[in-house]
PAFIMAR-155188 format. One line per field, with one value per atom (N, C-alpha, C): residue number from 0; residue in three letters; atom name; x, y, z. Coordinates in pm, 1 decimal, m for minus. Layout:
N
nr: (NUM, ...)
rest: (ala, ...)
atom: (CA, ...)
u: (X, ...)
v: (Y, ...)
w: (Z, ...)
This chain:
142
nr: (0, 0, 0, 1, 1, 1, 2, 2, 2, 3, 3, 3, 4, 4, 4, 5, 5, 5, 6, 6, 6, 7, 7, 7, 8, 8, 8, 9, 9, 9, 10, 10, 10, 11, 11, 11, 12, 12, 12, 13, 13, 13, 14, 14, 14, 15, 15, 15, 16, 16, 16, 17, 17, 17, 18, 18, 18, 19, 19, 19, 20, 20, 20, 21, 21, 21, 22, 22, 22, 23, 23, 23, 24, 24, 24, 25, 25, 25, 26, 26, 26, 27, 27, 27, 28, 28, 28, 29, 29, 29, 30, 30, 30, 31, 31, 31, 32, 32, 32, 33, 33, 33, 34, 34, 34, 35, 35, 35, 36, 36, 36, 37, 37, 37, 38, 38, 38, 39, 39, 39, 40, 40, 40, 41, 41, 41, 42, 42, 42, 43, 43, 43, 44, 44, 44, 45, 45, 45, 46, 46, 46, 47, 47, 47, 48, 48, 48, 49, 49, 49, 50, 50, 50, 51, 51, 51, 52, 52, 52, 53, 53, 53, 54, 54, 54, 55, 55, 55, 56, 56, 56, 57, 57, 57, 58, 58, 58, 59, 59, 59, 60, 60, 60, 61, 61, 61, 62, 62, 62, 63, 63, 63, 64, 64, 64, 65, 65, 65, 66, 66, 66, 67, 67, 67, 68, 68, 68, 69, 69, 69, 70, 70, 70, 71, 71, 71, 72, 72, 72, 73, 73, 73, 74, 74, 74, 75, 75, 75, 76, 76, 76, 77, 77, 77, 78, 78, 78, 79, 79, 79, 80, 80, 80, 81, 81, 81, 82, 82, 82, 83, 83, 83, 84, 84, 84, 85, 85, 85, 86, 86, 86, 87, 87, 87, 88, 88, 88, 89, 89, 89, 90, 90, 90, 91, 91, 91, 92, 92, 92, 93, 93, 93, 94, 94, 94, 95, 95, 95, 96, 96, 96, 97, 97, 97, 98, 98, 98, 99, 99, 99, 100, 100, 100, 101, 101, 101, 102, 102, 102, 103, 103, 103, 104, 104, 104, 105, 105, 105, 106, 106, 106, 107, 107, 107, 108, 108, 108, 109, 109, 109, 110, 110, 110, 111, 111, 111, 112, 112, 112, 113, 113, 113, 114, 114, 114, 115, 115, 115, 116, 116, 116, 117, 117, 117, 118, 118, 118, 119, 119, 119, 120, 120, 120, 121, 121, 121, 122, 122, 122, 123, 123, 123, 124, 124, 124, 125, 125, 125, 126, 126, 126, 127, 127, 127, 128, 128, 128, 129, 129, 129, 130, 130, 130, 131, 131, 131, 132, 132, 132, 133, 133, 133, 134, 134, 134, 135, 135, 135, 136, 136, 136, 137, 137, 137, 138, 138, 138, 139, 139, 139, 140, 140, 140, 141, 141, 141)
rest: (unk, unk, unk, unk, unk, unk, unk, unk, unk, unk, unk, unk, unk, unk, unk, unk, unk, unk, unk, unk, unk, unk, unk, unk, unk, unk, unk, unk, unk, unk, unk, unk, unk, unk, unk, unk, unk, unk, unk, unk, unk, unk, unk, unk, unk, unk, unk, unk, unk, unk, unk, unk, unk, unk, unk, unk, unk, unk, unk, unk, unk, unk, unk, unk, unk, unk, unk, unk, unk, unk, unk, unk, unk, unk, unk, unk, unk, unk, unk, unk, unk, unk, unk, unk, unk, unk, unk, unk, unk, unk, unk, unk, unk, unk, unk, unk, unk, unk, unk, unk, unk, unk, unk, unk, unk, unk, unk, unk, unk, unk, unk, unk, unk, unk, unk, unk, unk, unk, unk, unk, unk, unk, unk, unk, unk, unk, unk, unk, unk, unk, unk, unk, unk, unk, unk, unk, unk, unk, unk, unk, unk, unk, unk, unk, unk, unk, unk, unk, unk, unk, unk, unk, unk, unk, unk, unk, unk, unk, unk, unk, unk, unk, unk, unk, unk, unk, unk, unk, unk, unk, unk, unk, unk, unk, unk, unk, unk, unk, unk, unk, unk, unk, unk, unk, unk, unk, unk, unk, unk, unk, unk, unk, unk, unk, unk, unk, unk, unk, unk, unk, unk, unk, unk, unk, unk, unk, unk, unk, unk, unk, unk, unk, unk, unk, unk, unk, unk, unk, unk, unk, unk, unk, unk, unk, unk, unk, unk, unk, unk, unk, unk, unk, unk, unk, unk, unk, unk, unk, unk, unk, unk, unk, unk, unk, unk, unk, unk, unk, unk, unk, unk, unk, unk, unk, unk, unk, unk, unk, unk, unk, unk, unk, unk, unk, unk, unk, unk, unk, unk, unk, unk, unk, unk, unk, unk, unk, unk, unk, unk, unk, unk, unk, unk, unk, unk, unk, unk, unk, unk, unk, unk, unk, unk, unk, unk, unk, unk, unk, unk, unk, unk, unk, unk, unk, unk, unk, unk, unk, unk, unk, unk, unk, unk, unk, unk, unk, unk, unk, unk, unk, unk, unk, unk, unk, unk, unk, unk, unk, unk, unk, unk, unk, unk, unk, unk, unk, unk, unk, unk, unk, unk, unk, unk, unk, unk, unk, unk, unk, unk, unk, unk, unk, unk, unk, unk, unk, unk, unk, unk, unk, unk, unk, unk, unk, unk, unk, unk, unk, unk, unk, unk, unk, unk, unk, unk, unk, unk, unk, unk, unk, unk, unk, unk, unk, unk, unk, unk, unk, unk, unk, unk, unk, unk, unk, unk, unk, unk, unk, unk, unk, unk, unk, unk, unk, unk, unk, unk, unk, unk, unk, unk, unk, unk, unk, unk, unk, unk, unk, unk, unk, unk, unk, unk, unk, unk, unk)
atom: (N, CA, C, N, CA, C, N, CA, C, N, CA, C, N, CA, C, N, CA, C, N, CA, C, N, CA, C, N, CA, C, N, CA, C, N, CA, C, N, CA, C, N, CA, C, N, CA, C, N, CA, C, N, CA, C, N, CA, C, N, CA, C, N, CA, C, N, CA, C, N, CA, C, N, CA, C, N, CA, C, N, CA, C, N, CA, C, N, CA, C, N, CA, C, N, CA, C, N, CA, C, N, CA, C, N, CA, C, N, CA, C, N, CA, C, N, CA, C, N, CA, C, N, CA, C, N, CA, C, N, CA, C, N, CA, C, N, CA, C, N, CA, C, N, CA, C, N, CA, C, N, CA, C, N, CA, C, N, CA, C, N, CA, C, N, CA, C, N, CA, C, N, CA, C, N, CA, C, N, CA, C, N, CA, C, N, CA, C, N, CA, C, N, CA, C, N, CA, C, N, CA, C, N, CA, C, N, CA, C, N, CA, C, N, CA, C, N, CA, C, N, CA, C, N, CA, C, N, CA, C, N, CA, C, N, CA, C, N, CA, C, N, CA, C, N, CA, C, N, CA, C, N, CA, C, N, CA, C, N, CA, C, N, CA, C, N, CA, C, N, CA, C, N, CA, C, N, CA, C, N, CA, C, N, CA, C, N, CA, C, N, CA, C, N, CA, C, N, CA, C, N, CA, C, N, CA, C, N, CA, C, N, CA, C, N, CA, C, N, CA, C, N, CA, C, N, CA, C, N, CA, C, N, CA, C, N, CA, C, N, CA, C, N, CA, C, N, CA, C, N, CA, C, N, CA, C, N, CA, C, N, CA, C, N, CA, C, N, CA, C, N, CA, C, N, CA, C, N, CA, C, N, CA, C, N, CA, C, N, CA, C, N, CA, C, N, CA, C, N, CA, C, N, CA, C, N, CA, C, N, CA, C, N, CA, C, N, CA, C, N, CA, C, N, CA, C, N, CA, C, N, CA, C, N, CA, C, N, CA, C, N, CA, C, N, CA, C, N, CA, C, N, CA, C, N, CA, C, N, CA, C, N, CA, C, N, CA, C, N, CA, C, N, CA, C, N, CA, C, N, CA, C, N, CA, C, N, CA, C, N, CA, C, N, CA, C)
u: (m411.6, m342.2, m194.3, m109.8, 32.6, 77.6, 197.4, 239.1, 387.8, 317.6, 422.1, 447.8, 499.5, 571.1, 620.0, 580.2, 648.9, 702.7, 857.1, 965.1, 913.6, 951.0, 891.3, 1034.2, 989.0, 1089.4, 1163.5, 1289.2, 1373.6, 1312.2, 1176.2, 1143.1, 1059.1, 1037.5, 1025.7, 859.6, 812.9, 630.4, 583.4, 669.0, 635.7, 682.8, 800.4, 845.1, 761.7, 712.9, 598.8, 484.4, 419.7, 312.5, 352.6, 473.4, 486.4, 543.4, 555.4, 580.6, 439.1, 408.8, 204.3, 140.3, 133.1, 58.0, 117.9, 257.4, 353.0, 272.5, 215.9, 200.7, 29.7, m34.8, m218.5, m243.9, m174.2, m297.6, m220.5, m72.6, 5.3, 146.0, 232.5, 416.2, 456.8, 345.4, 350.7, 383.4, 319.2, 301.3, 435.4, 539.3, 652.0, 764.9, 859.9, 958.4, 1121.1, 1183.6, 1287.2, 1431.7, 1501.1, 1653.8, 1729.8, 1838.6, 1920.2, 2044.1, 2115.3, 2215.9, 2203.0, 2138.3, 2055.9, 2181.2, 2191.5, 2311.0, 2222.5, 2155.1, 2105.9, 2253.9, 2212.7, 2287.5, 2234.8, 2226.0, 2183.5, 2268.4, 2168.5, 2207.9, 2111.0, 2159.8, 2077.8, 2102.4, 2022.5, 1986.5, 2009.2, 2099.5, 2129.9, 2120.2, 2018.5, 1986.1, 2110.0, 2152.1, 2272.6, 2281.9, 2284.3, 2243.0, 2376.5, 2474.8, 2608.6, 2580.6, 2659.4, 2629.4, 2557.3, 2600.7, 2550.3, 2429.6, 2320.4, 2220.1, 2171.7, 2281.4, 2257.5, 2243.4, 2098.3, 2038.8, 2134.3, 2147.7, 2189.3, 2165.3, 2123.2, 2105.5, 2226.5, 2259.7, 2377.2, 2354.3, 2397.7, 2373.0, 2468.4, 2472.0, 2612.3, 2593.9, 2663.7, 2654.9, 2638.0, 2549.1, 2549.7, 2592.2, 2653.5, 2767.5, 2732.9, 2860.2, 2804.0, 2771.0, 2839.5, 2763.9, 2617.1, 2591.9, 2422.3, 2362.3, 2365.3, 2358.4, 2306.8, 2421.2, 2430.9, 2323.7, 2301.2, 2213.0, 2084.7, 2049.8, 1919.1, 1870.5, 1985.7, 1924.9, 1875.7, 2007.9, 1942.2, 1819.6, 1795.3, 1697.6, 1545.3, 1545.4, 1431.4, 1425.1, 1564.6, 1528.7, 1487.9, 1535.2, 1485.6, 1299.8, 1261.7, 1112.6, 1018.8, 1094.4, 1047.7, 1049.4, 1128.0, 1161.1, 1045.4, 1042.9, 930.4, 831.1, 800.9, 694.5, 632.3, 720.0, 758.3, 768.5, 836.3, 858.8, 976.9, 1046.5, 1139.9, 1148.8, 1296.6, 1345.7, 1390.1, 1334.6, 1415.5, 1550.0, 1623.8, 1758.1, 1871.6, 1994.1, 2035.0, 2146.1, 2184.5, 2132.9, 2025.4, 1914.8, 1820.9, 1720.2, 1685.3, 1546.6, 1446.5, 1316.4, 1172.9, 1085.8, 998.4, 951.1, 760.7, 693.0, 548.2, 419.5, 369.7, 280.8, 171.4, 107.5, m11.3, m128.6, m268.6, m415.3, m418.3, m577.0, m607.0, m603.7, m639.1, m704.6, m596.1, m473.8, m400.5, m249.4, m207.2, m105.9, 29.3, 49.2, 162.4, 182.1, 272.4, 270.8, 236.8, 270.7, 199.6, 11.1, m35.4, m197.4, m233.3, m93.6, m152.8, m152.5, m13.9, m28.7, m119.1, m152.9, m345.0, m438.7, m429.5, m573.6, m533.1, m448.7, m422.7, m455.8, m373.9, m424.4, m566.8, m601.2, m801.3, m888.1, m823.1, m934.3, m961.9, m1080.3, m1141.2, m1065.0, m1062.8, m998.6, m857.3, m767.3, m661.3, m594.7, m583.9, m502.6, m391.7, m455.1, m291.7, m174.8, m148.6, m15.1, m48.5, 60.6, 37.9, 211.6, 217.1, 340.8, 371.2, 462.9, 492.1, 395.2, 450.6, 333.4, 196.2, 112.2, 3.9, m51.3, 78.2, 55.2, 45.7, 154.3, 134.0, m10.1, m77.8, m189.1, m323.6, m308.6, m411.8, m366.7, m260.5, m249.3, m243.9, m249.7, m325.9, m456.4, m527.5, m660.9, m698.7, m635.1, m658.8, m632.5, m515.7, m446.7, m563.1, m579.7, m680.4, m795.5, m820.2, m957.9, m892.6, m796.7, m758.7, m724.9, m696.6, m665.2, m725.7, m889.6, m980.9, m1026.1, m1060.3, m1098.4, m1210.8, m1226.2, m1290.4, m1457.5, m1553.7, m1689.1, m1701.9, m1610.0, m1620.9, m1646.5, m1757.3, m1774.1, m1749.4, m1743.9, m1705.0, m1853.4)
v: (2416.5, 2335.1, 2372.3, 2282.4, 2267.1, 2332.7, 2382.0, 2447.5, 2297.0, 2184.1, 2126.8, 1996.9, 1875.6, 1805.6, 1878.9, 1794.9, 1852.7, 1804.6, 1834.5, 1742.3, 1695.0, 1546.8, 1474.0, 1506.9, 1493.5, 1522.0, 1396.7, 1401.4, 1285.7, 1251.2, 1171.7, 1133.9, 996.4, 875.9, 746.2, 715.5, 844.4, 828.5, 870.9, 1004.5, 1094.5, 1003.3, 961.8, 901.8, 756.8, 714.1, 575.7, 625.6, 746.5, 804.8, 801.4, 860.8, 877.5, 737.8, 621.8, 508.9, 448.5, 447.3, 390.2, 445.2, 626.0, 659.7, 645.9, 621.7, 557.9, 405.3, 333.1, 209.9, 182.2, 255.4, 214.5, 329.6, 444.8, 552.1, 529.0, 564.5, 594.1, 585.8, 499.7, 547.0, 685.8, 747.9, 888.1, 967.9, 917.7, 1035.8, 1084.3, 979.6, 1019.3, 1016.6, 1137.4, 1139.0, 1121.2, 1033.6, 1039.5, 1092.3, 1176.8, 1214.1, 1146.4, 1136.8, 1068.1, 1125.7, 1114.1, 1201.7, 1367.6, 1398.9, 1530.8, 1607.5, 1756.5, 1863.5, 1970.5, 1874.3, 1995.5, 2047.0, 2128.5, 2198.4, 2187.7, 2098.5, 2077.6, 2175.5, 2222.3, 2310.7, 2233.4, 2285.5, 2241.5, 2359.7, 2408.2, 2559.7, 2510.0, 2553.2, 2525.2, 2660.4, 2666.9, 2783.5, 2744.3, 2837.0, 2864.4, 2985.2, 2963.4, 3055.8, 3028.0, 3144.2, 3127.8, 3121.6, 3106.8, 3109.0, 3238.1, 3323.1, 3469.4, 3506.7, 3379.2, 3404.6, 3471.1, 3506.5, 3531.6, 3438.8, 3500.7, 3360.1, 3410.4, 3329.0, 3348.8, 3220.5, 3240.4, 3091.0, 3107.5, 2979.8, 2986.8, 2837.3, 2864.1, 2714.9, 2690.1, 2556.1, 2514.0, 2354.2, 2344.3, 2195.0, 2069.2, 2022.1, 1872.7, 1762.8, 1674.7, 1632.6, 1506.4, 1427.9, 1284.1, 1170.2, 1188.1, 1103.4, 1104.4, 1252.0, 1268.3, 1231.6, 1272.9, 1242.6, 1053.2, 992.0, 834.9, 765.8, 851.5, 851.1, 808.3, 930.2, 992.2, 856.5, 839.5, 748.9, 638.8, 552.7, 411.9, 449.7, 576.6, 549.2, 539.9, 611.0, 617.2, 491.9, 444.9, 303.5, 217.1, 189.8, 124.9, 130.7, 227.6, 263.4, 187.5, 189.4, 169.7, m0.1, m44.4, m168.4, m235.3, m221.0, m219.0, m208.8, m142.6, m81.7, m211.2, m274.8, m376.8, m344.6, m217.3, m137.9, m164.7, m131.0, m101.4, 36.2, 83.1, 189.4, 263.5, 413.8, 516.4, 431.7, 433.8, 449.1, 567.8, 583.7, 656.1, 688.3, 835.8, 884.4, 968.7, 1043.5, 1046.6, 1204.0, 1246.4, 1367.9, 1331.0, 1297.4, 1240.8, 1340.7, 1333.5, 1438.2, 1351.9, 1405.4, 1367.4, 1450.6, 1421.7, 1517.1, 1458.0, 1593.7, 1572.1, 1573.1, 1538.4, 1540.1, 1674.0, 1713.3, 1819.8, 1947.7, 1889.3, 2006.6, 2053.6, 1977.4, 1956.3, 2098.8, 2142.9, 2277.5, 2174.2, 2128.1, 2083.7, 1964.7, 1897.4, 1785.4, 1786.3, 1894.8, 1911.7, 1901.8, 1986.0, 1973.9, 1815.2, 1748.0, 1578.2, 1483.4, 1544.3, 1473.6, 1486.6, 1601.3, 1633.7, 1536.1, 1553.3, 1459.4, 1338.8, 1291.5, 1127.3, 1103.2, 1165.5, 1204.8, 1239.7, 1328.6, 1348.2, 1235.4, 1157.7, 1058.2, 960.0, 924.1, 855.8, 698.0, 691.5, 541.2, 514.0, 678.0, 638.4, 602.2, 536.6, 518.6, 595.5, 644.5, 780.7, 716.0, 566.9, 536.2, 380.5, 325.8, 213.0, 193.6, 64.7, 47.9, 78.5, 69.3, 102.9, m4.9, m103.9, m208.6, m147.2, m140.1, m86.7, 34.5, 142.8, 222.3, 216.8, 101.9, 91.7, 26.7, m34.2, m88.2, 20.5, 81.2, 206.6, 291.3, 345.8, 424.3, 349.6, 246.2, 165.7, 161.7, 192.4, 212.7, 387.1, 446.6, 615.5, 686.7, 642.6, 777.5, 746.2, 573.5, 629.6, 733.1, 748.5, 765.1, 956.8, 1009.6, 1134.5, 1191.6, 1108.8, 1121.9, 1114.9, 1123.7, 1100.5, 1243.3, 1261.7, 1375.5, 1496.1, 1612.0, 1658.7, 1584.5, 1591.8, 1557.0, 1445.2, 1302.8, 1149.4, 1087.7, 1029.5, 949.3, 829.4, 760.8, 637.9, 466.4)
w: (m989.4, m1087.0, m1087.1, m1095.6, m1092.9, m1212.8, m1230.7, m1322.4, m1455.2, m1358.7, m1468.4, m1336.2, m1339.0, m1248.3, m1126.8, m1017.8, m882.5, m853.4, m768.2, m717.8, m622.6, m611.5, m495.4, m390.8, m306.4, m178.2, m152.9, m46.6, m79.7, 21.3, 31.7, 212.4, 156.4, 220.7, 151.2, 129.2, 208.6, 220.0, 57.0, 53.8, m102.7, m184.1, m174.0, m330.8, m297.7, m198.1, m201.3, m289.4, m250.7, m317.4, m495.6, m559.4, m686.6, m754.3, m666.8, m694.6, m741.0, m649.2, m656.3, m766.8, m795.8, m838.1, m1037.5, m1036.7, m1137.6, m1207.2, m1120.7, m1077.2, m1085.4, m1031.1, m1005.4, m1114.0, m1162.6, m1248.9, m1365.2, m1389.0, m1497.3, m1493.2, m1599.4, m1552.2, m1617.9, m1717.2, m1749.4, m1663.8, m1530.4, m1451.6, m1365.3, m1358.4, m1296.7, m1380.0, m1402.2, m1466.9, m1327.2, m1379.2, m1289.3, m1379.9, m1275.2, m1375.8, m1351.2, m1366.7, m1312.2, m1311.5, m1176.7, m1207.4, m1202.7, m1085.8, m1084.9, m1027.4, m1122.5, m1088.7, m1026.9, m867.8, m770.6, m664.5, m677.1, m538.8, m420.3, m337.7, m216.4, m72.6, 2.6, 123.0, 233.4, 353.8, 476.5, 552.9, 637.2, 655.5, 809.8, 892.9, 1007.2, 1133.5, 1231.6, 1305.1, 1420.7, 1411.5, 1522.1, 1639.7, 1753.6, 1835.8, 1942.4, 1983.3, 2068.0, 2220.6, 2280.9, 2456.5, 2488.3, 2377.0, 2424.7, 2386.6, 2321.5, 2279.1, 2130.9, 2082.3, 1949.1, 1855.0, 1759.9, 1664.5, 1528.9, 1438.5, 1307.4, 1209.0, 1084.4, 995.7, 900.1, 902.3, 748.0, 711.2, 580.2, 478.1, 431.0, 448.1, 406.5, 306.3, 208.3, 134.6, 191.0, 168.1, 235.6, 166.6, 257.6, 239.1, 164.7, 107.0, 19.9, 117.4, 256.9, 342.0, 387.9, 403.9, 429.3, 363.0, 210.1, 111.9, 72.9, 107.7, 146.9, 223.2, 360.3, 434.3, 435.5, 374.5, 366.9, 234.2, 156.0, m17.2, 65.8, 209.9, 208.9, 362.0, 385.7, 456.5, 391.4, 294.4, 216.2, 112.0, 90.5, m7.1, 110.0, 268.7, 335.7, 334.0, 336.4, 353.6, 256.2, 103.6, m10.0, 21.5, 34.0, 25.1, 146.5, 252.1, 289.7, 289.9, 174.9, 121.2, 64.4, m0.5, m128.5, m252.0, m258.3, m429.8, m435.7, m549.7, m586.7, m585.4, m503.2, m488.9, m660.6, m639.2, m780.2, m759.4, m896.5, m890.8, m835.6, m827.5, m727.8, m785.7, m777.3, m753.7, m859.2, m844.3, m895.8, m861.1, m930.9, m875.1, m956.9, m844.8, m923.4, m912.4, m1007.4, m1019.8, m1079.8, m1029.5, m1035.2, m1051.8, m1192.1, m1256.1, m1133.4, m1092.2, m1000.8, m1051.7, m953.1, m1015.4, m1057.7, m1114.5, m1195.2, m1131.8, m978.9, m870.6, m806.1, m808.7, m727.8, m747.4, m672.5, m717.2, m617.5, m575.4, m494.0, m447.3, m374.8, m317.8, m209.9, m91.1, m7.1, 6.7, m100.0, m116.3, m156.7, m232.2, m250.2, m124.3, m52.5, 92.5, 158.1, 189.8, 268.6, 218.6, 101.5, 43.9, 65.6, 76.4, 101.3, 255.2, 343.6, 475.3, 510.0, 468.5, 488.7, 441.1, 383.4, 287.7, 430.2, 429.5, 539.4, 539.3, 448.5, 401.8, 434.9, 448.6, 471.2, 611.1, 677.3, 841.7, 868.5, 975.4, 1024.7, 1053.2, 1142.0, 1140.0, 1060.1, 998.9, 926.8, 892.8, 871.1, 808.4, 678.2, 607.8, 479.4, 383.0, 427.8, 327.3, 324.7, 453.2, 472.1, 392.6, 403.2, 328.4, 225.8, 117.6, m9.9, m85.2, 3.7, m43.1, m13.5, 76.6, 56.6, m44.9, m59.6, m190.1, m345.5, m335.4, m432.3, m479.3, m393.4, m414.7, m411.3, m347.5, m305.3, m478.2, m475.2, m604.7, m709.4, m775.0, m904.0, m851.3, m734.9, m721.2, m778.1, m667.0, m644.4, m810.0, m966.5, m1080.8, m1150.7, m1084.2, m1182.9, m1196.1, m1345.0, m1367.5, m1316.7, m1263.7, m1219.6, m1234.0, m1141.8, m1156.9, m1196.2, m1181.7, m1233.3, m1105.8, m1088.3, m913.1, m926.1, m760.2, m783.2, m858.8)
């Protein structure tokens, strides 16, 4: 069990998942900020002609930043959702069993029902049907 809302990641599959599950279980379930005072880094492995490794982090920038928003609103939109507003940190109370977003991605992935490659639409209509099932309370069958 999760200790409270998990940040959904800025990637257009996760925030599809906390869109849906916003959408088919509850809008309880996703809180969005707006205007989020994260400190963003990107952890860059650097290694010289001479073979020496070293990591350093450095701020990422308002263009990446830019980037990354209309690649993932592209995803969404495809999806046929409406994209979070922007800028934004979402955040999504998970099932009962559930400790992470990672452990929610597995289960969406393992579910027999779900298809390994699919388009975004595709995807949005299986997790239409997936999440109520994954939010139902321990020992409730279908």
């Amino acid at each position: 069990m999760s200790d409270g809302p998990a940040r959904v990641p800025d990637n257009g599959w996760q925030q599809l998942i906390a869109i849906i599950a916003g959408q088919a279980v509850s809008h309880d379930l996703v809180t969005v900020v707006r205007n989020p005072q994260e400190r963003r880094v990107i952890r860059e492995d650097i290694t010289t002609k001479e073979g020496e490794e070293s990591v350093r982090y450095r701020p990422v920038t308002d263009e990446e930043v830019e980037r990354l928003a209309e690649n993932v609103d592209g995803y969404l939109v495809d999806a046929g959702v409406e994209p979070f507003p922007r800028p934004s940190a979402v955040y999504l109370t998970l099932p009962a069993e559930v400790v992470d977003m990672d452990q929610l991605c597995e289960l969406v992935l393992a579910d027999p029902r779900s298809p390994r490659l699919v388009l975004p639409s595709e995807w949005a209509a299986v997790l239409r049907d997936l999440l109520p099932r994954l939010y139902r309370p321990p020992g409730t069958v279908d």
